[in-house]
N, C-alpha and C positions, 0 to 999 in steps of 0.2 A: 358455637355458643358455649360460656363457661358453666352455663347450668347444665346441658349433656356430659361435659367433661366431669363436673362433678358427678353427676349418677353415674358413670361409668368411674372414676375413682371409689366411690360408696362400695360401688360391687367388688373392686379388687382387695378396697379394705376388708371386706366380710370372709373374702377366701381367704387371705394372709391371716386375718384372726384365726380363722379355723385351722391353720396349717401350725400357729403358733401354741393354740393350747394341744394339738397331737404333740408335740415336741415340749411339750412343756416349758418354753420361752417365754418369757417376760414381756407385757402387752408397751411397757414404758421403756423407751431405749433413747437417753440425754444423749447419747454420744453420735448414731444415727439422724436425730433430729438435727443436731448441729452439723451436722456434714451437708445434710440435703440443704440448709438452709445458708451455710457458707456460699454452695456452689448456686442457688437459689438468688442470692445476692448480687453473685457475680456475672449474674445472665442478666440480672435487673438493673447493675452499673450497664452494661452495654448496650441496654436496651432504652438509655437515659430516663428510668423508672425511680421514684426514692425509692430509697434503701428502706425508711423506717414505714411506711404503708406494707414494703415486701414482707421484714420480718413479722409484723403485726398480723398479715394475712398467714401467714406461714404456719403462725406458731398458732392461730385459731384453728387451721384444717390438722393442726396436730393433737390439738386440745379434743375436737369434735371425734377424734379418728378414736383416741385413746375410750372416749366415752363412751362411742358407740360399739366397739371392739369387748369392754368390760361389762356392756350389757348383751352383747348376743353370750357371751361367755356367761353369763349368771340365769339367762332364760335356758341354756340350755343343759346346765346342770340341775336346773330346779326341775326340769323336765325329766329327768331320770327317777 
């Protein structure tokens, strides 16, 4: 089911947020997104998927990731 797949991405997103503000890493990475989404593409040519529904999905759960990553990040500095 793609709605368990996404609660289990949500959760891996929350640890890699957390792994990135110890490391002090930038929550926006253009050059990462484009990578996953080239090779994203090219499983979805194979898969005889469009191209432009894949990127549009892609680039939302990258949109959403950033969002939710920039607010556990701010809940938990306000928390200190």
């Amino acid at each position: 089911n793609i709605l368990l797949l996404l609660g289990e991405r949500q959760s891996l997103v929350d640890q890699i947020g957390k792994v990135k503000k110890v490391k002090r890493q930038p929550i926006f990475s253009p050059r990462r997104e484009k990578e996953i989404l080239r090779k994203q593409s090219a499983v979805a040519k194979d898969l005889g998927l469009d191209r432009g529904f894949i990127e549009e999905f892609f680039t939302a759960i990258f949109r959403l990731t950033r969002l939710r990553q920039k607010k556990l990040s701010h809940v938990k500095a306000n928390a200190k």
